[in-house]
N, C-alpha and C positions, 0 to 999 in steps of 0.2 A: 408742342415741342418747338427748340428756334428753329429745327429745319422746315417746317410745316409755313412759321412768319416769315421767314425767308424768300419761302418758295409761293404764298401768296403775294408777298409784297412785289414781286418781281409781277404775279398773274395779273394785279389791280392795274398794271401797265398797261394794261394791252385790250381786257375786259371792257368793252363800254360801263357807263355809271349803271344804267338802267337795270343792268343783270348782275350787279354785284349788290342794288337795293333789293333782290329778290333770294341774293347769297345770304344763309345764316348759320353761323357757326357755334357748336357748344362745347361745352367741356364734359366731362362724364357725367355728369347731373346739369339738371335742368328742357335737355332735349326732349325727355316723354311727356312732360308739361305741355310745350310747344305743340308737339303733334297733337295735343289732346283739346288746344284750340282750335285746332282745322280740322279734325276727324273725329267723331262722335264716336265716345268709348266703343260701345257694340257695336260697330263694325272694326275696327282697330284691334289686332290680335296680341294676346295676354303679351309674348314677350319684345312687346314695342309699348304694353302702358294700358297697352286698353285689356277689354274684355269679354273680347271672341275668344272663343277654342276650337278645336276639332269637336267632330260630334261624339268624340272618346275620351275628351277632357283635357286632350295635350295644350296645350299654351303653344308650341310651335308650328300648329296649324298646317302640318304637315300635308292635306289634303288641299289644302287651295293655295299656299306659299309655298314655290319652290326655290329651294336655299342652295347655296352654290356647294361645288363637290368638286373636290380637283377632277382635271383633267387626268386624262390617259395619256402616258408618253406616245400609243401610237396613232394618237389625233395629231399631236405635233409635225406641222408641213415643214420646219426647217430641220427638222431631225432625221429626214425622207434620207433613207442612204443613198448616194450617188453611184449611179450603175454604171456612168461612162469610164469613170476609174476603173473597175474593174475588167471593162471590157479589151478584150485580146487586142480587135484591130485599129483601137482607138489611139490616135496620136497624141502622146501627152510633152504638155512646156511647159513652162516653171517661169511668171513672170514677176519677177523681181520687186521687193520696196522700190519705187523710185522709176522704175525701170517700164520698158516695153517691147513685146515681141512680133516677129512679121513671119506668116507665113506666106509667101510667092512662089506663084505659079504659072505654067503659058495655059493660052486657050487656045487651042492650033484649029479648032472648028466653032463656025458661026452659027449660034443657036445653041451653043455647049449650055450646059445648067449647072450652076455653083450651086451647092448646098455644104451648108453646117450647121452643128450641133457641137454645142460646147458644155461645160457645167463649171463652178469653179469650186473649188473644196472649201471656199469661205471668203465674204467681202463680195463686193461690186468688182465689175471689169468693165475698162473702154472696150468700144469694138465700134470698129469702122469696115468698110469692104471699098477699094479704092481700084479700078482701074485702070490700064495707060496703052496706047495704040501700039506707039514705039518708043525709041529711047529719047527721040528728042520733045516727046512733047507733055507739058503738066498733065500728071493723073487725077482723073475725074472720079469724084466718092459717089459709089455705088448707094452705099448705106451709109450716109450720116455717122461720126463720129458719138454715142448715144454711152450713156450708163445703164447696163445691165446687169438685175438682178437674176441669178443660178438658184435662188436659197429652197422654192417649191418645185421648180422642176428645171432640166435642161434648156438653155437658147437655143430656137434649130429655126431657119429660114433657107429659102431658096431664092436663086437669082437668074434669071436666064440671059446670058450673055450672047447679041447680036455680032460682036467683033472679035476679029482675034487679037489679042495685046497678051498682056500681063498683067496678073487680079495678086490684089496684097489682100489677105486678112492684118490685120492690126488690134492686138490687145494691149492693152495700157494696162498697167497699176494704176488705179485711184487713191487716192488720200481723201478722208473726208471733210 
């Protein structure tokens, strides 16, 4: 198909030579020929060319070839329903195309422990944890400003805070 030349022509870019001299491509005829220069009919099973079977006569070799079978939707990890959402005492925000949200807070004891747990209903999220002493002095990131994926399970970390200031969580919208 051209989407298929397209989409190698663009692969051959990037490929070293050495692995695309080992690339071979067919059309619907001519590929069991090929295999049947590298592989010795009797071991090569009926429906690739050759002429193995099962010891019951099947051609798809059912006994020593396992063929693929869809998946189960509840193998699927990004279909995992998100429990934070439903959860009662869970704080929810809504952070915008474009947009980014802060939640701030004091630490009025030394040795206090920040924790969170977040999820997001879809897409990447910034998140940074950023601290500050007082008002007059630049706030120091806790946690690195990072892209986090939600899609297999919840983000949850801990922090344990030596001083008392003011702690931001910070989420971004990402664009990709």
């Amino acid at each position: 198909s051209v989407y298929f030349y397209m989409a190698f022509s663009v692969l051959k870019t990037v490929v070293a030579a050495s692995v695309l001299e080992k690339v071979k491509i067919y059309a619907s005829d001519g590929w069991k020929e090929a295999l049947l220069e590298l592989i010795d009919a009797d071991d090569l099973p009926a429906f690739l060319g050759g002429n193995k079977t099962d010891p019951d006569g099947n051609p798809l070799c059912n006994t020593f070839v396992r063929h693929g079978k869809r998946i189960p939707k509840s193998y699927y990890l990004c279909n995992v329903e998100k429990k934070l959402s439903t959860a009662a005492d869970a704080e929810k925000i809504i952070v915008t195309r474009f947009s980014k949200e802060e939640i701030t807070f004091e630490v009025t004891e030394p040795g206090s422990f920040l924790e969170w747990e977040f999820e997001t209903k879809n897409r990447d999220i910034g998140f940074s944890l950023n601290f500050k002493r007082n008002n007059f002095e630049e706030p120091v990131e806790l946690v690195p400003k990072q892209r986090i994926d939600t899609c297999y399970e919840p983000e949850k970390g801990l922090f344990k805070c030596e001083e008392i200031g003011t702690c931001k969580y910070e989420f971004k919208y990402l664009t990709r």
